[in-house]
KOLTOR-364911 format. One line per field, with one value per residue: residue in three letters; residue number from 0; x, y, z of N, C-alpha, C in turn. Coordinates in pm, 1 decimal. Atoms other than C-alpha are relative to their C-alpha. Example, Ala and Ser with C-alpha at 12.3 -4.5 7.8 and 13.67 -1.06 7.14 Angstrom:
lodo <- c(ALA,SER)
tinu <- c(0,1)
nX <- c(89.0,-82.0)
nY <- c(-119.0,-119.0)
nZ <- c(0.0,-6.0)
caX <- c(1230.0,1367.0)
caY <- c(-450.0,-106.0)
caZ <- c(780.0,714.0)
cX <- c(90.0,-77.0)
cY <- c(120.0,109.0)
cZ <- c(0.0,73.0)
END
This chain:
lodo <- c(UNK,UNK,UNK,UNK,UNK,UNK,UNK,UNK,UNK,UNK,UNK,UNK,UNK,UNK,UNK,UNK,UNK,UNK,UNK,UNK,UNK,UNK,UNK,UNK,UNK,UNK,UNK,UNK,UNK,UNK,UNK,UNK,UNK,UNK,UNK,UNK,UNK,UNK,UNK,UNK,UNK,UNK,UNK,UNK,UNK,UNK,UNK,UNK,UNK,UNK,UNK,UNK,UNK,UNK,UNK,UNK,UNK,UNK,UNK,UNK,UNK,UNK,UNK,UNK,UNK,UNK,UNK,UNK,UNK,UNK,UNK,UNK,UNK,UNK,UNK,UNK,UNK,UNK,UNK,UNK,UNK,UNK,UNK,UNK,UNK,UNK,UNK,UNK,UNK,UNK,UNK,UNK,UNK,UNK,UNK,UNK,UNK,UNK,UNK,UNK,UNK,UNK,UNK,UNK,UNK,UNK,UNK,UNK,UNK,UNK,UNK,UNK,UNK,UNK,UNK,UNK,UNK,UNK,UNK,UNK,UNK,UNK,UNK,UNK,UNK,UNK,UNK,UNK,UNK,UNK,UNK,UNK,UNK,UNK,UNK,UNK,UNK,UNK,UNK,UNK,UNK,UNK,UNK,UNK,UNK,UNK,UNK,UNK,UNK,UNK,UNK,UNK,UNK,UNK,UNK,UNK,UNK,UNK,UNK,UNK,UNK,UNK,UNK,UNK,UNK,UNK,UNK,UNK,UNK,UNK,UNK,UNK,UNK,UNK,UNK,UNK,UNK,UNK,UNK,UNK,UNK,UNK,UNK,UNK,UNK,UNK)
tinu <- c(0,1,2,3,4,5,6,7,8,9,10,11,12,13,14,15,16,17,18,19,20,21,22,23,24,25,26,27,28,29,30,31,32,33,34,35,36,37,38,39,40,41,42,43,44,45,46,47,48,49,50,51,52,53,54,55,56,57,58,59,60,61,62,63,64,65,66,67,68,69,70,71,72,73,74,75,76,77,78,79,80,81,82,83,84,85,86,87,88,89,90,91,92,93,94,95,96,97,98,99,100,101,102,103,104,105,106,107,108,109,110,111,112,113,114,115,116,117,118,119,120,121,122,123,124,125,126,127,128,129,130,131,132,133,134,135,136,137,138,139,140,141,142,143,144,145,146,147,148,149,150,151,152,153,154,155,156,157,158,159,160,161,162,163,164,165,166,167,168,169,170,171,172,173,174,175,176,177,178,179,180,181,182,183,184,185)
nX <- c(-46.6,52.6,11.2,135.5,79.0,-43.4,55.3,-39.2,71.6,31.2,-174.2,-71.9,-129.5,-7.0,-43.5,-126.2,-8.0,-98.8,29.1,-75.3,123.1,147.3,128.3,79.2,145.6,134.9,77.4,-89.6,-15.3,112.3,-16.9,-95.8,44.6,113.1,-78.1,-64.5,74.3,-67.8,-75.2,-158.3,2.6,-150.1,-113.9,-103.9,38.8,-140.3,39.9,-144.0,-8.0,139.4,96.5,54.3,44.2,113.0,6.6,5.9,76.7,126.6,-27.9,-19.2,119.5,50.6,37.9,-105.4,-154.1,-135.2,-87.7,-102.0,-17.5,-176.1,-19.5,-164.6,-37.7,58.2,163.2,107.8,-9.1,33.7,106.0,73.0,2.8,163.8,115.8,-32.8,79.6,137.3,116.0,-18.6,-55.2,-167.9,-13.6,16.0,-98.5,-139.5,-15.5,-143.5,-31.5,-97.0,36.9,76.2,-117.6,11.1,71.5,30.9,-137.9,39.0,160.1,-56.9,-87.7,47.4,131.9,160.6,65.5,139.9,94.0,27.3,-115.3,83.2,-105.7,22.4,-157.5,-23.9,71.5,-117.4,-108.2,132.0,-91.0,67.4,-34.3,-123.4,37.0,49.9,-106.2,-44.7,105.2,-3.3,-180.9,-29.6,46.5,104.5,111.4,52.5,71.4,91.4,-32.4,39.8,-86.7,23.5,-88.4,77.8,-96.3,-27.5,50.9,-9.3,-133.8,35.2,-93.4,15.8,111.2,-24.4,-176.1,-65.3,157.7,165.6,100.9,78.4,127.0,91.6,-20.0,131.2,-43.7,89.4,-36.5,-148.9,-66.7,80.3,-43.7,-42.7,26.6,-42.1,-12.4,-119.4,53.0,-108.1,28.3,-94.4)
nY <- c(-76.5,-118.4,-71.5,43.5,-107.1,-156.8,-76.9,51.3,174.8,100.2,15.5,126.3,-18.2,114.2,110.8,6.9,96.5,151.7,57.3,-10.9,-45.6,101.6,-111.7,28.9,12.7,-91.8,59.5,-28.0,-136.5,-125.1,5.1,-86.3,-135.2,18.8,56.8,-87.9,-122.3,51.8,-157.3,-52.8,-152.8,-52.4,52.2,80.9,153.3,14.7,111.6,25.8,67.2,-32.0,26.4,-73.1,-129.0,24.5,-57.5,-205.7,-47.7,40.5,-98.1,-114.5,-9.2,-12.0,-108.4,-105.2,-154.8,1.9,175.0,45.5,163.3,86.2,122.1,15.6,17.2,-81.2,38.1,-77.7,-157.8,-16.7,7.4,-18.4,-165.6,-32.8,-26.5,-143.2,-134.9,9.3,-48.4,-185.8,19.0,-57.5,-77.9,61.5,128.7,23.2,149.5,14.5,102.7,15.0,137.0,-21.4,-54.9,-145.6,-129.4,-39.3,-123.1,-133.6,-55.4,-50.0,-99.4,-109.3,-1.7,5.7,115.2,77.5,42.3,140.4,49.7,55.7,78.3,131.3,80.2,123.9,113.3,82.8,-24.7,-61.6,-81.5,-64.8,-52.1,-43.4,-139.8,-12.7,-57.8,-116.2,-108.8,5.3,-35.6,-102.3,-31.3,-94.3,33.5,-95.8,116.2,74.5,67.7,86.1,89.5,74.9,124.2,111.0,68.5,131.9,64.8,80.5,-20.9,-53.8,-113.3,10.6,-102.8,-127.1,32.0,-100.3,-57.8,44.6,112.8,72.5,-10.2,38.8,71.5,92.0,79.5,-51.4,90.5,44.8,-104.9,-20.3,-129.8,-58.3,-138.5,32.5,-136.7,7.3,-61.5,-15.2,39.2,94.6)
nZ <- c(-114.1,38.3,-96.2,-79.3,-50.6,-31.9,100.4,128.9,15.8,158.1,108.6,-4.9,53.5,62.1,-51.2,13.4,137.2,-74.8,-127.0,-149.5,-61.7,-13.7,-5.6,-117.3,75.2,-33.9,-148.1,-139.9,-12.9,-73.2,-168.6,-96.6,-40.5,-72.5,-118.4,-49.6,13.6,155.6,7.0,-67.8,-27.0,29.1,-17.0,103.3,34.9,68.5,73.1,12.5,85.7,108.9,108.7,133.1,-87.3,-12.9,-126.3,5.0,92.8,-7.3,-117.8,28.5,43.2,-160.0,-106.1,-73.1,64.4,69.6,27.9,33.6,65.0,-2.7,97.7,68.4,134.8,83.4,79.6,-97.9,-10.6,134.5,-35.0,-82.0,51.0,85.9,-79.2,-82.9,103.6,41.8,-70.7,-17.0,-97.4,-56.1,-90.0,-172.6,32.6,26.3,87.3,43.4,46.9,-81.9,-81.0,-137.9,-74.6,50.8,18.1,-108.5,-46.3,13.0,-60.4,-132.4,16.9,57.5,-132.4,26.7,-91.0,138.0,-46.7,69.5,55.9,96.3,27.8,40.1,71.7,67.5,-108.2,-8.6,-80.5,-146.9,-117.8,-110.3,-99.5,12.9,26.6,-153.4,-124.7,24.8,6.4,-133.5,-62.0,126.1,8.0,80.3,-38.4,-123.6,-134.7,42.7,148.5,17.3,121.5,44.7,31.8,56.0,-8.9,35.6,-141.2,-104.6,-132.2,-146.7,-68.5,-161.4,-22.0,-53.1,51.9,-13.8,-40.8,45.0,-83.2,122.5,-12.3,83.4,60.8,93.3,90.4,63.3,85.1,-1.0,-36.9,-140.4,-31.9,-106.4,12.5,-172.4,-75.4,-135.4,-120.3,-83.5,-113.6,-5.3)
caX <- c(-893.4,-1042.5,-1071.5,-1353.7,-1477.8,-1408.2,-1382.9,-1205.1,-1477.4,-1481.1,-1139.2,-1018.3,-641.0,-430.5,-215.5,179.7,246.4,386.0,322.5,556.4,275.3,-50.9,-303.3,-548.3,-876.0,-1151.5,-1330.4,-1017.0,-968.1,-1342.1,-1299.5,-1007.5,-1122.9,-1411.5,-1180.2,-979.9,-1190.5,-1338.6,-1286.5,-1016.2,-1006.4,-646.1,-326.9,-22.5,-4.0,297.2,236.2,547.2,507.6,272.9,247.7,49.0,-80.4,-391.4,-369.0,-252.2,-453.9,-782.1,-652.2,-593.2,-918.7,-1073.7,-946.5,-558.9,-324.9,-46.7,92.3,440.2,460.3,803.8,814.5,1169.1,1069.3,1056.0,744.3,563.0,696.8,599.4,253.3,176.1,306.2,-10.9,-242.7,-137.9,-211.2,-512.9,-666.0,-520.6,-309.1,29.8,14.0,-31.8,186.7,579.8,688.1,1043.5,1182.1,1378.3,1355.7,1166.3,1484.8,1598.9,1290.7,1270.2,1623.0,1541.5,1214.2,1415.5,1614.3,1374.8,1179.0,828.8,598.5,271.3,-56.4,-151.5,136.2,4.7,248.2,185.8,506.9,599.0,398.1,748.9,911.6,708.2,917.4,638.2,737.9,1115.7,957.5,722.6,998.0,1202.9,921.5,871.0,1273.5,1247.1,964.7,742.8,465.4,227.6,53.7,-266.8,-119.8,-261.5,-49.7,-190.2,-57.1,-209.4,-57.8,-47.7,-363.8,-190.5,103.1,4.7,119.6,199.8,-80.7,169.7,504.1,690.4,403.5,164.5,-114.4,-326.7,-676.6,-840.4,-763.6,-996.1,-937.6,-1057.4,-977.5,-627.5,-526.5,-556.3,-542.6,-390.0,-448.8,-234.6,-244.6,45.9,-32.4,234.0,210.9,494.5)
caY <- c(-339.9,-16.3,251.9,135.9,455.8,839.0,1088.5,851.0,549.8,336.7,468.1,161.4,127.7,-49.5,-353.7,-425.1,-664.5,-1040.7,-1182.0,-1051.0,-873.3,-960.1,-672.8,-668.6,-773.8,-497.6,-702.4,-723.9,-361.2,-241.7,-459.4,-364.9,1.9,-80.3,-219.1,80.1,387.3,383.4,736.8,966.0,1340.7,1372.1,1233.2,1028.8,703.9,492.3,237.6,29.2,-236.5,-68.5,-256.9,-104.5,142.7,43.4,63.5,413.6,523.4,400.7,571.9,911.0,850.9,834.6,1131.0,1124.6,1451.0,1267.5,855.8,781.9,465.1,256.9,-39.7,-200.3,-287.7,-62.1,-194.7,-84.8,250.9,301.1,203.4,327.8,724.6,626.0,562.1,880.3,1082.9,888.1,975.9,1352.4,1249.5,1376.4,1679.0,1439.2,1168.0,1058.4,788.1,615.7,289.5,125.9,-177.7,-194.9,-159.5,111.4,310.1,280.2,432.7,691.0,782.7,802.6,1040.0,1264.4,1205.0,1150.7,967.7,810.4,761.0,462.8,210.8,-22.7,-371.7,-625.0,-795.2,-1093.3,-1372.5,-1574.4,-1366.1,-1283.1,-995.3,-842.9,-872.9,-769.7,-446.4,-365.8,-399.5,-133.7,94.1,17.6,90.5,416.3,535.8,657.9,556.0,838.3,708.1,523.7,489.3,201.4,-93.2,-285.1,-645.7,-836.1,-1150.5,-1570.2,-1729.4,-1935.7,-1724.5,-1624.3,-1294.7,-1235.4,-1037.3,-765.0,-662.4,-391.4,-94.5,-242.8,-451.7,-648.0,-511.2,-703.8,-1016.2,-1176.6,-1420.3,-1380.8,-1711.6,-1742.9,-1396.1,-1286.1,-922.8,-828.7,-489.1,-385.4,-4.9,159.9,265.5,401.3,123.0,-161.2)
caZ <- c(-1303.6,-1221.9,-952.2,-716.8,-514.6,-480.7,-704.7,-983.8,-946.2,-1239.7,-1426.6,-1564.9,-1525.6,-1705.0,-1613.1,-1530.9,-1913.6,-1801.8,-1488.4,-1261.5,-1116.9,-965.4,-950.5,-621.9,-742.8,-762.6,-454.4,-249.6,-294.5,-203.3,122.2,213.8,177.1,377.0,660.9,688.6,577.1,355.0,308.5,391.6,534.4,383.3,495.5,327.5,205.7,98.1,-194.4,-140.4,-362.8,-614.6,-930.5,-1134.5,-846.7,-768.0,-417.0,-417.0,-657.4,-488.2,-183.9,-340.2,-540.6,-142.4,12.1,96.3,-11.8,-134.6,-197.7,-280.6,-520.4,-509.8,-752.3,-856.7,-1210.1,-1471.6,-1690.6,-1304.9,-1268.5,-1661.1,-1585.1,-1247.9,-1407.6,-1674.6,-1416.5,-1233.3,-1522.1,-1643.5,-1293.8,-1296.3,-979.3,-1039.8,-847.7,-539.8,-638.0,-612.9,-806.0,-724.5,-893.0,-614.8,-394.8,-34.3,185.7,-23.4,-76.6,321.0,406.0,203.0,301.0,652.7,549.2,414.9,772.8,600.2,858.5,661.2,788.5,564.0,455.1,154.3,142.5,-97.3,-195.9,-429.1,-242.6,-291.9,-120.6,221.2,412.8,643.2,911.3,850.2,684.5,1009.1,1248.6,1045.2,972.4,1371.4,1457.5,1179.0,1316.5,1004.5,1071.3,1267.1,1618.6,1483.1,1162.9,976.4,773.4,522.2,448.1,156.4,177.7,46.0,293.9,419.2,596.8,952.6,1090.3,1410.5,1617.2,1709.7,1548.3,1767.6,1807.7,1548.7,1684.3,1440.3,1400.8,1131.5,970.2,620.0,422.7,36.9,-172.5,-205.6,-99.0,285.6,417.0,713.3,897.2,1186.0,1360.3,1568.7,1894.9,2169.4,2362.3,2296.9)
cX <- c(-46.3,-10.0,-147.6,-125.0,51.3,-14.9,109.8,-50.5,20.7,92.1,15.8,159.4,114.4,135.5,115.0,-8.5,95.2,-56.3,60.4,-29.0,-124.3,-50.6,-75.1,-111.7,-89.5,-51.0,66.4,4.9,-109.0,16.3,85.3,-13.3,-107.8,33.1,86.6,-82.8,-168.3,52.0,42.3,38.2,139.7,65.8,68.5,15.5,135.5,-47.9,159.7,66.4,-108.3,-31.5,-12.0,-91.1,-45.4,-50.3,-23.8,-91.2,-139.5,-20.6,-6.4,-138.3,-121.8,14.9,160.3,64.9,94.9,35.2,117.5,5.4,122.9,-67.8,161.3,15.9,-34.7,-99.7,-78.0,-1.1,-51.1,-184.9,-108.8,14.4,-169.8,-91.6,12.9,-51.4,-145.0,-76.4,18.0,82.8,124.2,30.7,17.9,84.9,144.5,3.9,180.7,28.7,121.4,-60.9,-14.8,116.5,40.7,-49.9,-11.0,119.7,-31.1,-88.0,8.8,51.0,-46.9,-114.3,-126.8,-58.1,-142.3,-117.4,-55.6,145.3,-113.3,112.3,-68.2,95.2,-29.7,-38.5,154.6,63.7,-51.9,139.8,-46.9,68.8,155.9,-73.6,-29.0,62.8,80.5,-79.0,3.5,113.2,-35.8,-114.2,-103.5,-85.8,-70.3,-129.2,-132.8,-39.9,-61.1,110.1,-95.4,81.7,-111.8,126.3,-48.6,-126.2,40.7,127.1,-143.9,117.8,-30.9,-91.0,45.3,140.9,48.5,-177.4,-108.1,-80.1,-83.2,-104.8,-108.8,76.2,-147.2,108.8,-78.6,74.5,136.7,93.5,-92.0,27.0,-7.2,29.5,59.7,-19.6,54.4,-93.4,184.1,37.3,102.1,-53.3)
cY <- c(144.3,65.2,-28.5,72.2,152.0,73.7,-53.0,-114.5,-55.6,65.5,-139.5,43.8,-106.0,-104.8,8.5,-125.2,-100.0,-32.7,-14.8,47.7,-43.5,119.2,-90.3,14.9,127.6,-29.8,7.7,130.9,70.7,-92.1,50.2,144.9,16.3,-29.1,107.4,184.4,9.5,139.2,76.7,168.3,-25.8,-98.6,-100.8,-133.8,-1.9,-118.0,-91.6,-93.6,21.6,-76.5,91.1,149.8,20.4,33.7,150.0,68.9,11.3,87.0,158.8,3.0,29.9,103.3,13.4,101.7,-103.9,-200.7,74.1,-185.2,-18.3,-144.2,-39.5,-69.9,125.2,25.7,111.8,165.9,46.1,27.8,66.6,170.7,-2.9,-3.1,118.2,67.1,-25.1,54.8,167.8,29.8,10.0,147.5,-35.7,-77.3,-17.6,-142.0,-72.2,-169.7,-36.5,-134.4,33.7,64.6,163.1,143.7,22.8,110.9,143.8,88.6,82.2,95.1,102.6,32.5,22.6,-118.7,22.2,-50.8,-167.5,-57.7,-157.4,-104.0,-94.9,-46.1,-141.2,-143.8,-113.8,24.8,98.9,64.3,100.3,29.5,111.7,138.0,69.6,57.3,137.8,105.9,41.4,104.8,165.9,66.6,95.1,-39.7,65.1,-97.2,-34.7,40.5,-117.6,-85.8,-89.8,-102.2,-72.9,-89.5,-143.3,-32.9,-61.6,4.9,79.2,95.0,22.7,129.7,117.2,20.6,171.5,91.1,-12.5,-115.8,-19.9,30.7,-36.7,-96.8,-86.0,-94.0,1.9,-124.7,-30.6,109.0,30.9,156.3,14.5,128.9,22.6,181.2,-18.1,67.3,22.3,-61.3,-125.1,-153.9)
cZ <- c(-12.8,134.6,51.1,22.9,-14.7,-136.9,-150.6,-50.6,-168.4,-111.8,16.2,-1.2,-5.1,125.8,-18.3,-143.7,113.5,166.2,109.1,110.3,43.3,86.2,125.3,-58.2,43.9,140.4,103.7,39.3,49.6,142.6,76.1,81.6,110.8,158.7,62.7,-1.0,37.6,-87.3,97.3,-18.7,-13.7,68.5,-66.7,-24.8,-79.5,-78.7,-2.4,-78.2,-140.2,-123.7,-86.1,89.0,51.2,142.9,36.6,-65.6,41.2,134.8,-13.7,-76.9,121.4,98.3,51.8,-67.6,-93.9,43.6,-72.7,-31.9,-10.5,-53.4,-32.6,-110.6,-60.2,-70.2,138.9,0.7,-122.1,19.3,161.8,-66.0,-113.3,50.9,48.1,-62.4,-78.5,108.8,21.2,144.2,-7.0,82.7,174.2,0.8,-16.6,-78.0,-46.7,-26.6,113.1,84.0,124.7,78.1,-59.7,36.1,168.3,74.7,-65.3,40.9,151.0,19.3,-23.8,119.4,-31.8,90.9,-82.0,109.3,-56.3,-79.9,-76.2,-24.8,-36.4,-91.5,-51.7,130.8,10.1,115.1,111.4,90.4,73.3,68.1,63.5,-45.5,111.7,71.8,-70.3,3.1,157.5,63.6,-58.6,76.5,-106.8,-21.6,77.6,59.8,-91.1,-135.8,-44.0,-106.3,-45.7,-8.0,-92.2,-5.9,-64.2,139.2,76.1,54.9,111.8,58.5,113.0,61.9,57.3,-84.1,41.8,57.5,-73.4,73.1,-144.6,26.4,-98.5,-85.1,-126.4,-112.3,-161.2,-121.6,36.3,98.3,181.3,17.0,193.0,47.9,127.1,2.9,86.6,67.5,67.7,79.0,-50.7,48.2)
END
């Protein structure tokens, strides 16, 4: 596992220990980037299931100001603070141990709206769309905001949820990525 593009290409960084985790392959990660950027004149990014970080990390390696990682094990939060500082990215970086719901109320509270939102949750336990709609309801999400969704291939998300619209669906072995952007339009 390693930082792809930007100005931290080819840092390796390291891995959540045990297998409660499942890192986004190098390949998924340069398409993805490729699907949404691939680089990035600034703005915020939320890693909401980070792992080990990777997401965020590849993002802030690309060009935004500032990610906020939320993990709700400890091993992750442990490991995504060492990536942070292996890439020199704590000046940009939050880093809170807490579960999705949670980190979202709060986030509400502190009225941060996010240009890029980064969701790749426990393939067991698929709660897209339930996220979405809150994010949706909560509004933090700014107008042609973008959401990631890596997800299990073989769930199907719906091609609109609230003001996201689906603008890019791939499939990549096992794993699929789903890409929706808000608009003002319901």
């Amino acid at each position: 596992m390693r930082v792809v593009s930007g100005s931290c290409k080819g840092r390796p960084l390291k891995a959540v220990p045990g297998n409660t985790t499942r890192p986004t392959t190098d390949k998924v990660k340069e398409a993805l980037f490729n699907m949404i950027g691939p680089y990035f004149d600034g703005g915020i990014g939320l890693d909401l299931f980070a792992g080990s970080g990777g997401l965020g990390l590849e993002a802030l390696s690309r060009g935004l100001d500032k990610v906020i990682f939320i993990d709700r094990e400890s091993k992750a939060i442990q490991v995504i603070q060492e990536n942070i500082k292996a890439c020199k990215f704590e000046d940009q970086a939050e880093v809170y141990r807490n579960d999705a719901d949670r980190a979202l109320k709060a986030l509400i509270k502190r009225e941060i709206r996010f240009d890029y939102i980064f969701l790749d949750p426990p393939y067991k336990k698929q709660q897209l769309v339930s996220l979405m709609e809150k994010m949706d309801k909560q509004n933090i999400v700014n107008e042609d905001g973008i959401v990631v969704c890596e997800h299990s291939f073989d769930v199907e998300l719906p091609k609109s949820v609230g003001r996201f619209s689906q603008i890019k669906h791939e499939k990549y072995g096992i794993i699929a990525v789903t890409i929706y952007i808000r608009t003002d339009i319901e």
